[in-house]
Every structure is written in C-alpha cells, then in structure tokens.
C-alpha positions in Angstrom: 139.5 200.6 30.2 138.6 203.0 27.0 135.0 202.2 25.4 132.8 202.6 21.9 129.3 203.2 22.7 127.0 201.6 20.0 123.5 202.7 20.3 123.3 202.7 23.9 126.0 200.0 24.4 129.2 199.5 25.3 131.9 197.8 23.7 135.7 197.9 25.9 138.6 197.5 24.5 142.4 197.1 25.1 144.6 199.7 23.4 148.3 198.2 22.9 151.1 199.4 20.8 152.0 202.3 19.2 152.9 201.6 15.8 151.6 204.0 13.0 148.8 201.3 11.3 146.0 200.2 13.3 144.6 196.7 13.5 141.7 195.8 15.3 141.3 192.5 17.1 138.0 190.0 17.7 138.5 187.3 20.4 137.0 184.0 20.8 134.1 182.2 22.4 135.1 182.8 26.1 138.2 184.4 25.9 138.4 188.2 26.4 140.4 191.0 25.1 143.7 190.3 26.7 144.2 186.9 24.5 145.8 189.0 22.1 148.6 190.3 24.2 151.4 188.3 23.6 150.8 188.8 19.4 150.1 192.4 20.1 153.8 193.0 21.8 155.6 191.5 18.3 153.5 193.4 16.5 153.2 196.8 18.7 156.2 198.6 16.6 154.2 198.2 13.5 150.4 198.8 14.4 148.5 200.2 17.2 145.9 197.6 18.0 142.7 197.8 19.4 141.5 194.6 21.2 137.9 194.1 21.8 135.8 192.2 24.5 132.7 191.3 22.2 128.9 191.0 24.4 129.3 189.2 27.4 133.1 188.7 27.6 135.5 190.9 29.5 134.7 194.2 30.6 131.6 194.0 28.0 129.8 191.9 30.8 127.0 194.5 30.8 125.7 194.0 27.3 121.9 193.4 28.1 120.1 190.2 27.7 118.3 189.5 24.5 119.9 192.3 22.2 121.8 191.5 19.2 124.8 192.5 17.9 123.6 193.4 14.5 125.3 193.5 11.7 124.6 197.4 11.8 126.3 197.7 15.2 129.4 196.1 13.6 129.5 198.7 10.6 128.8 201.6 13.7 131.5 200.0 15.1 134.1 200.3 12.5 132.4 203.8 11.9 133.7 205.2 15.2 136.9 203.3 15.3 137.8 205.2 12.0 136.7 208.4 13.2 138.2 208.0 16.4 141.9 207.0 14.5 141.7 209.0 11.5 142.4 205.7 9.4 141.4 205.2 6.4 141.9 201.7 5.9 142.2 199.2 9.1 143.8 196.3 9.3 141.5 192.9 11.3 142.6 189.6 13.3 140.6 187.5 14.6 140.6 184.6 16.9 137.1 181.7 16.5 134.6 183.5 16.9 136.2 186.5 16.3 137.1 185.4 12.8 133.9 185.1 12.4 133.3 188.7 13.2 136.6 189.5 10.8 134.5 187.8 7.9 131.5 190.1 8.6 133.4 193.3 7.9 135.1 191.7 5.1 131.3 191.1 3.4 130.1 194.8 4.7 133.1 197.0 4.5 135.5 195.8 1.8 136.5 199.3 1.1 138.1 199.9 4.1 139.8 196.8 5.1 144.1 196.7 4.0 144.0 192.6 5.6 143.2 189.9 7.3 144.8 187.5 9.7 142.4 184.9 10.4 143.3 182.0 13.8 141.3 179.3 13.6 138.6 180.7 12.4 134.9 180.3 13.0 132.7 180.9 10.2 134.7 179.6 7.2 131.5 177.9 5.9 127.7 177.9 7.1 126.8 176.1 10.1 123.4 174.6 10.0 123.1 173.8 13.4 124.3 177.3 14.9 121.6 178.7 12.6 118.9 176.3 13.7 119.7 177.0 17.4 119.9 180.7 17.3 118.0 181.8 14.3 114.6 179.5 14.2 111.9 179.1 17.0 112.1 175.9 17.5 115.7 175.2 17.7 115.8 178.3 20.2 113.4 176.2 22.2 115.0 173.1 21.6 118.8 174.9 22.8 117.5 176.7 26.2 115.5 173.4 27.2 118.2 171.6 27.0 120.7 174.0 28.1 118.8 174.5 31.2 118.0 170.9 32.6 121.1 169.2 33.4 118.7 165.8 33.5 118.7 166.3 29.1 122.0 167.4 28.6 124.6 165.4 30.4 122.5 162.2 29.1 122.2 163.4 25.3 126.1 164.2 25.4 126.9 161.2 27.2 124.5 159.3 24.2 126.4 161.1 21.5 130.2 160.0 23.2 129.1 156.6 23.5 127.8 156.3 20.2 130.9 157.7 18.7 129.1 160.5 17.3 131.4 163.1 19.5 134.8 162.0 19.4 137.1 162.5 22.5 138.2 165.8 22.3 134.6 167.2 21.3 133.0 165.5 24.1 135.3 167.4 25.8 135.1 170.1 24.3 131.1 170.1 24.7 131.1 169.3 28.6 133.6 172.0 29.2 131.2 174.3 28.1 128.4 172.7 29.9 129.8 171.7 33.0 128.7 174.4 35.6 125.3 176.7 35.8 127.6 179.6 34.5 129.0 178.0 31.2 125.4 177.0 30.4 124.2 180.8 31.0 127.1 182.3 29.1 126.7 180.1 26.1 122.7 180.9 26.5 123.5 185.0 26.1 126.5 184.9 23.7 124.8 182.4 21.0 122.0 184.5 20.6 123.6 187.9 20.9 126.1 187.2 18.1 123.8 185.0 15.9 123.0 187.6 13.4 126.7 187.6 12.2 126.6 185.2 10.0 128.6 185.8 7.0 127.5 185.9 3.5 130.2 183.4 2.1 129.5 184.7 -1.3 129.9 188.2 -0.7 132.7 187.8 1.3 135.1 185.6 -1.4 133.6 188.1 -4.2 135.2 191.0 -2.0 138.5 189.1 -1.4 138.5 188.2 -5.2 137.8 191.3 -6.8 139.6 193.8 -4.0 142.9 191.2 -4.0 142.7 191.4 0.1 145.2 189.4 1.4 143.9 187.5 4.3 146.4 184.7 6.5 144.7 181.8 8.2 146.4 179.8 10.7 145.1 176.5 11.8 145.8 173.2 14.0 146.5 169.9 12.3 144.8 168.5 15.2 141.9 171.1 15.7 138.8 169.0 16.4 136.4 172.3 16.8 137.1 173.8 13.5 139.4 171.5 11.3 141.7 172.4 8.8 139.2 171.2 5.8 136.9 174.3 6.2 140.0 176.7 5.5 140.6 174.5 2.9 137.3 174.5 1.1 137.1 178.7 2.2 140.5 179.1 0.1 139.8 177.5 -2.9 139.9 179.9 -5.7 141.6 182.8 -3.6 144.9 183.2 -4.6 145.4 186.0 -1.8 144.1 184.0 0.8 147.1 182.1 2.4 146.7 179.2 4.8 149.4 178.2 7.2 148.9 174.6 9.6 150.4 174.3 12.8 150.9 171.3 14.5 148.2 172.0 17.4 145.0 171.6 18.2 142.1 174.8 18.3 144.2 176.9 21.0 147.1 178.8 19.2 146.9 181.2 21.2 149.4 180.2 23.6 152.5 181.8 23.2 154.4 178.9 21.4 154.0 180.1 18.2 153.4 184.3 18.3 156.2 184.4 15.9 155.0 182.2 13.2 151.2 183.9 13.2 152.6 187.8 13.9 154.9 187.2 10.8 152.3 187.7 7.7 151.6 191.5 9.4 155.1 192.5 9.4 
C-alpha cells in the first residue's frame, strides 16, 4: 500500500481510479481507507482518488502514541500530494471525522481546493466537549479515568440512558464504542492525535464565501451523532454550499445511495 511520509510518519493510502482530476478522501472515526470504494468506482472515470487511513486506522496503525496530527502536518500533507500529482487545485470528500479534516484544508489552503463533498460531516460547528476532553488538563484526566475503569463508565452511561439524557441510538452509539478494552484504547489514541484539527468556523465560511467553493453535504434525516441542524446552521449564508438529506441515519456509506452522493462530482 503506497505512503506520504510526514515528518517521520506515515500516512497509507488507497489509490483508485484513473480519471484525469484528483480528489482526495478522509474517512471516519473507525473506518479506514477502503469505505470509499464503492463512491470511488462511480467516480473513477472522472478523478483519480487518493483515499487515506488517518493515525490509527488502517494501515496507519503505527502512528505513535501521544503525537498530533497538526494542523502543519495536514498542509505537509497536501504539500506532497500536489507535488507528487502535479495538480494544481485538488478536489476533497470526506466522511465524519474526515469532514472534519476536509474543513481544515478549506480554512488553511483555500487556494488550492476546486470542492468539497462533505458526508455527514463532523466539525460543522464547535464542540465544547471534544475540546474539553482533548484540549484542557483536566478533561484529559477526566476522559482517560473514565475511559480506563469500566466500574465509571458503564455506570455514568447507564445514568445518562436512564435519565433520558442519551437517547436510544446514542446510548448505542456510546457503548459501541466502549464495549471492549480495544474500542476504549482506540478512542484514547485517536481523540488526542486529531484534537488539534479543529476548524476555525470563521475562516472557513469566509474562504467558501469569498473563493465561491462549492462544497455538497449529504446527511441522514435520522442521524442521531451529527444531525441535520448543524449543516443547517453551517450553510446559512453560503449560497455555494448545497445540502442534500437522505432518509438514513449517520452511516451513508453503504452502498444504497453511491449514486445520489457521487452525483454533485460529476
């Protein structure tokens, strides 16, 4: 599987396609590189796309503990993908967390960005309590304590269910991720290694705004993780930025609706 070395660190990626623009893909919060493939073959005679297994995920699984991916490492990134391609401009899609990602190179390099497909999103709007888990001492403590003794966690989820404070799809949601020694360790090494990109909301619209960047965001009706409201809110004032709502929940990703997403790239 092909690589970009970022200061010491590598970053694998999935090469599909073999159309003449390139688009580059994020994936989501436990997914991998290959979550893209089903998009990338209705797309493939139009773009080549570059698929890439953030820290942690995929073939990335040797990202070390305790380092960052900076927001510089994300501009060295899309540094050596254009020096590797030749491209000027790029095209970006991303999946959660990977949207997230997408909105960071929207804020730090406009110049070079042709669009955006967005699939439900993460990072439409600031989230307080990723910030206050990953970013301050004390809700880094408060995160690995309770990440790391299943007599806190399964109680003060448990708590939050019965007191109809997590509805029923984000308590499932939550114990999913939660359930094993594993999911508890991954979510303890990908929070912090992707908590510095955060985008600048301001920055970002200004960009969109002033550079007329068309960007496509596709969400579930019935999301509970990231709900149609925040694209809402994200898109007000944005007349290039296009939302689209299925009628699913957070994974759109499954093949029942390629068609529909792949269609504002072609």
């Amino acid at each position: 599987m092909p690589e970009i070395t970022i200061n010491g660190r590598k970053l694998h990626y999935l090469q599909t396609g073999s159309g003449p623009e390139w688009l580059v893909a994020f994936h989501g919060y436990g997914n991998d590189a290959a979550i893209f493939d089903e998009l990338a073959a209705a797309l493939g005679h139009r773009y080549t796309i570059l698929s890439f297994d953030l820290p942690f995920h995929g073939n990335s699984n040797e990202w070390p503990d305790d380092i960052v991916f900076s927001k510089n490492d994300l501009v060295t990134l899309i540094e050596n993908i254009q020096t590797m391609t030749g491209a000027e401009t790029l095209s970006f899609m991303g999946y959660s967390m990977g949207g997230r990602v997408c909105l960071c190179v929207i804020e730090l390099l406009p110049e070079i960005v042709k669009q955006v497909l967005l699939i439900a999103p993460d990072g439409l709007v600031f989230n307080f309590f990723y910030y206050f888990v990953t970013r301050l001492s004390l809700g880094r403590y408060l995160f690995r304590k309770f990440l790391t003794s299943r007599t806190i966690y399964k109680p003060v989820v448990n708590g939050l269910h019965k007191m109809r404070l997590l509805d029923v799809s984000r308590y499932r949601f939550v114990m999913h991720y939660l359930e094993s020694e594993w999911s508890r360790s991954m979510l303890l090494r990908v929070w912090p290694a992707m908590r510095m990109l955060l985008p600048d909301h301001k920055k970002v619209k200004a960009h969109i705004r002033n550079r007329n960047i068309p960007v496509s965001i596709f969400m579930g009706k019935f999301d509970r993780v990231i709900p149609v409201k925040l694209a809402r809110k994200f898109s007000e004032g944005l007349p290039t930025v296009h939302l689209h709502v299925l009628a699913k929940g957070h994974k759109l990703l499954d093949g029942r609706s390629t068609a529909e997403i792949a269609a504002p790239l072609l």
